[in-house]
ZAMARGU-4260 file (C-alpha; in steps of 0.2 Angstrom, whole numbers, plus 5000, padded with zeros to 4 digits):
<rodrens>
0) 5599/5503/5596 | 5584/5494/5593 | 5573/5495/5573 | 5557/5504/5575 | 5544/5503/5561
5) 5534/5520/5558 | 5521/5519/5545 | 5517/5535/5535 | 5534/5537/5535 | 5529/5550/5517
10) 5518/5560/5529 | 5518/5575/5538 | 5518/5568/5557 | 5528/5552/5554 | 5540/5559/5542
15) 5544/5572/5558 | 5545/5556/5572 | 5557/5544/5557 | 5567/5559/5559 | 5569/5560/5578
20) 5570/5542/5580 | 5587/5543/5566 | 5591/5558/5575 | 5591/5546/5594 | 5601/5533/5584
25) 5589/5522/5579 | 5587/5511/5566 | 5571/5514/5556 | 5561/5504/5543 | 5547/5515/5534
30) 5531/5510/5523 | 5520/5521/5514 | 5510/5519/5498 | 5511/5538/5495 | 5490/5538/5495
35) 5494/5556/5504 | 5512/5555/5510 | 5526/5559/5498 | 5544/5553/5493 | 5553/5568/5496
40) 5545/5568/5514 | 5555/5551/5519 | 5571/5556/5528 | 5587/5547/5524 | 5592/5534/5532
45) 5575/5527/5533 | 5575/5509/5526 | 5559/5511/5514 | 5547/5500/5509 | 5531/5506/5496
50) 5515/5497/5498 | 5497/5496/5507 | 5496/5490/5523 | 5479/5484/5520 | 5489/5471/5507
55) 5498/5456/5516 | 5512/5456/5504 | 5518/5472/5508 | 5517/5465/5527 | 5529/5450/5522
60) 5542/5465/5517 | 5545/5471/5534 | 5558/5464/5542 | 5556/5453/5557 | 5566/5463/5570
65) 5555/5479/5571 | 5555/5478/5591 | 5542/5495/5591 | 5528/5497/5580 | 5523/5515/5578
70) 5508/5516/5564 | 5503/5533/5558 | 5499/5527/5540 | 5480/5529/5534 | 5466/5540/5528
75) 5466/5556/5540 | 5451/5566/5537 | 5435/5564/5543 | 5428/5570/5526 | 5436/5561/5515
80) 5432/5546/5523 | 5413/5548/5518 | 5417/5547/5498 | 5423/5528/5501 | 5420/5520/5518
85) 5426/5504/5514 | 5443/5511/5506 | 5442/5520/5523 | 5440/5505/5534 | 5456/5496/5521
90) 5465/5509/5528 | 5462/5512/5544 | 5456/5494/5551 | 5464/5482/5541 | 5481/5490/5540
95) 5480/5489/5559 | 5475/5472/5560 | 5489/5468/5549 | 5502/5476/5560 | 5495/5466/5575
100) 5499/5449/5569 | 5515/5456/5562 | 5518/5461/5582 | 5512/5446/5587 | 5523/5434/5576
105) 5540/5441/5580 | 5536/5448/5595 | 5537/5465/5596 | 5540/5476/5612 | 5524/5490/5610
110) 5512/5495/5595 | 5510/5513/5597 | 5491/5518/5584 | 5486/5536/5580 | 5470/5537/5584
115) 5460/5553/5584 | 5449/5565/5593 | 5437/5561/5582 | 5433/5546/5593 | 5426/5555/5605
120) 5409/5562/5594 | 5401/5577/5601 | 5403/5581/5618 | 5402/5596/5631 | 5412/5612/5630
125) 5423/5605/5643 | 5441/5595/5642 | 5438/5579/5635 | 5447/5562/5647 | 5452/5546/5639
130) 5437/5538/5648 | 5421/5547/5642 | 5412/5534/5632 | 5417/5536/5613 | 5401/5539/5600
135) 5411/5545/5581 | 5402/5554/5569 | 5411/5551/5557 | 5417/5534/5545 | 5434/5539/5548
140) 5429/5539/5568 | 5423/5524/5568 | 5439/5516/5558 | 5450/5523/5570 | 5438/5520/5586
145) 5439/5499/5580 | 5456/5500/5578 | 5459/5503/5597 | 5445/5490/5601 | 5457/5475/5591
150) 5474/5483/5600 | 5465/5479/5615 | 5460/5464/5611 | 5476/5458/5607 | 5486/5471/5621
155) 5491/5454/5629 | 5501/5448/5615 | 5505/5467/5612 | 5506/5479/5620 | 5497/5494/5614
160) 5499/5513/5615 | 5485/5522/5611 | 5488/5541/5607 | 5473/5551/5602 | 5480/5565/5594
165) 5470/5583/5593 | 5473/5597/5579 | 5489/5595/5574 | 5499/5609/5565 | 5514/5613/5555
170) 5528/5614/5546 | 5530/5600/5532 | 5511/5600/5534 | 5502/5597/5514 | 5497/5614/5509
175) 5490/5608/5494 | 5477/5597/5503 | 5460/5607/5508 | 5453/5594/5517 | 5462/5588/5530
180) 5469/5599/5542 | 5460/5615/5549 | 5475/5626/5553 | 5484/5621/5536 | 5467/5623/5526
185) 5466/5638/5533 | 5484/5645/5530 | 5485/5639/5512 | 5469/5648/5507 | 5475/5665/5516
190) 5494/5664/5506 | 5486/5657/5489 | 5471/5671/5487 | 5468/5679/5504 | 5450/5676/5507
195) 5447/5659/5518 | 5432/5650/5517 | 5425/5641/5536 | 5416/5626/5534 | 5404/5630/5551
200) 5403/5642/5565 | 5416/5654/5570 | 5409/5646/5589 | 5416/5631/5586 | 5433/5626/5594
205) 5448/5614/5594 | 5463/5609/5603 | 5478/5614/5592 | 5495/5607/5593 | 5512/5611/5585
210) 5520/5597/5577 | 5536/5596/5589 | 5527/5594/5604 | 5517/5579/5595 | 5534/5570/5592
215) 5540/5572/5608 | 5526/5563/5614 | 5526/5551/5604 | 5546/5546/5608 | 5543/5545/5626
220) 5526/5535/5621 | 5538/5524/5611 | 5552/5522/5625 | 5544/5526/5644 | 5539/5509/5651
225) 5524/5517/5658 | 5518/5522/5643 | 5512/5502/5640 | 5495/5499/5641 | 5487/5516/5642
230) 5476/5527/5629 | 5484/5546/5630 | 5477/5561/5624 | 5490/5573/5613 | 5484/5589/5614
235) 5489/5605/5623 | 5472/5608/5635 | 5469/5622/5627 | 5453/5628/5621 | 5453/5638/5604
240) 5439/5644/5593 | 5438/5645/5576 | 5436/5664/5577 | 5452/5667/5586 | 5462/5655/5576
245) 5457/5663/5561 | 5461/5681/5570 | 5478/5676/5571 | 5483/5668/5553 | 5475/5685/5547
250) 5488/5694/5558 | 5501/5686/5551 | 5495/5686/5532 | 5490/5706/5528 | 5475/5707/5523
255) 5469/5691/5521 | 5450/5690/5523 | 5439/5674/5529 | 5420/5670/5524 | 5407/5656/5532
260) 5401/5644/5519 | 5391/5628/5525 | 5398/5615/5536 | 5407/5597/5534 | 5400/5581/5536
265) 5403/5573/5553 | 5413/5586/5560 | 5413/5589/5578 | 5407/5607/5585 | 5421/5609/5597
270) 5431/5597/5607 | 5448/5599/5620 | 5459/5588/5627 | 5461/5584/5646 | 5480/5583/5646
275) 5482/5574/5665 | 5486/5558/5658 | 5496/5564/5646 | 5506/5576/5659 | 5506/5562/5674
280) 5512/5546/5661 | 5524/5555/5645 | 5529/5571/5656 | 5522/5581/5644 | 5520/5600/5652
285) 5527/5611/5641 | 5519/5616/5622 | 5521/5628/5611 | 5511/5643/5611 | 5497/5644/5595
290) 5506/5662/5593 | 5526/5655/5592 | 5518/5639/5582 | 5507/5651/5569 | 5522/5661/5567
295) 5536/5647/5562 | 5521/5638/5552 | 5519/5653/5541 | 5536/5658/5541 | 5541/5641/5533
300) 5525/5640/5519 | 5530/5657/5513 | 5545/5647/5506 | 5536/5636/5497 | 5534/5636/5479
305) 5517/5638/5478 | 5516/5654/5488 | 5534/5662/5482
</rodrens>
């Protein structure tokens, strides 16, 4: 089988896809700098290489026969990335640029990016499509948003596959990190102390999706030749508030409480996916429901150290 490069391979959604790639019999190459990811988190069997993105000499260690470029690696909250915007824009941008000329040089077959919902910026309560005009709030929007504008610069060369991915959720997610990751914030406080503190409204609301239906998109992103070319949305099409997702964690955690406490900078007041492109190009049609998702999710952080 052909080598694939995924990047973030220490992370909580590319350590998942390394793992189904191996799994399909693929050969995988693997960078992270372990900004965020983690070394237990690589699966073996992952050729691994440590370094930034951002730096070309961690470039010139990838070997030259990576035929599929999958790049997840990069700042991931749109919080953090107002404490350092230009280390946001290393990241996010330059790493991406990086890649491309990689592609470019030894001809790689597709670059798959994440991208983000949080292109989209504020927008109606009503599901979101690939082509509604793009206005971020956010530095890490904007990153992520730039990134797609030199993939299709260069989508002659390289052929890209942009995947803006909605709220995804569980296990092997970073329980430790409060500000990334609305379901995984939330969870974590709600085992540590039972009493979860919202950043915003209980109005607002998000698409949320479990982590295995997020690989399985990527791997027929990664190997469906009609995939080439297009900008997907990966979410589920549903539209959940803040309130009812906060209703279920404190189902399945007894007594846990929550409290409203100011808001986060450049966050988005709701947002949902239209699925129709994803549904019509990858086949995706079945997700798992938030209920069976919450469930495993919590199921699995109860055996975690921290919450033993």
């Amino acid at each position: 089988m052909d080598r694939v490069l995924i990047t973030g391979v220490g992370g909580f959604i590319g350590s998942h896809i390394a793992r189904r790639f191996l799994q399909e019999g693929y050969a995988v190459t693997g960078v992270d700098d372990f900004s965020s990811g983690r070394a237990e988190n690589v699966p073996p069997g992952v050729d691994f290489i440590e370094g930034d993105l951002a730096m070309r000499a961690t470039i010139s260690k990838i070997p030259s026969d990576c035929r599929k470029i999958l790049h997840l690696a990069g700042q991931s909250s749109g919080e953090i990335s107002f404490d350092d915007p230009v280390a946001d824009l290393q990241k996010n941008t330059v790493s991406t640029l990086n890649l491309i000329q990689y592609g470019i040089e030894h001809a790689a077959e597709r670059f798959l990016y994440a991208s983000s919902m949080s292109v989209y910026g504020a927008v109606e309560d009503a599901p979101v499509g690939e082509s509604l005009e793009c206005h971020p709030l956010s530095c890490y929007g904007v990153g992520k948003y730039a990134s797609e504008g030199y993939l299709r610069i260069y989508q002659k060369k390289l052929p890209p596959v942009i995947l803006r991915m909605f709220n995804v959720y569980g296990p092997g997610q970073d329980l430790s990190n409060l500000r990334q990751g609305m379901v995984s914030i939330f969870l974590a406080q709600a085992l540590s102390n039972g009493r979860i503190e919202v950043k915003g409204g209980l109005e607002r609301f998000r698409d949320i999706i479990y982590i295995e239906d997020v690989v399985e998109s990527w791997f027929r992103a990664a190997t469906l030749e009609t995939a080439k070319g297009r900008t997907l949305n990966v979410g589920t099409g549903v539209k959940t508030t803040v309130g009812t997702l906060l209703q279920r964690i404190c189902e399945l955690v007894p007594g846990a409480t929550y409290f409203v406490h100011g808001g986060t900078p450049g966050d988005q007041s709701g947002i949902y996916a239209d699925i129709s492109a994803l549904q019509d190009v990858l086949g995706v049609t079945a997700f798992t429901t938030l209920g069976d998702g919450l469930e495993r999710f919590t199921t699995w952080a109860r055996t975690q150290p921290a919450f033993q």
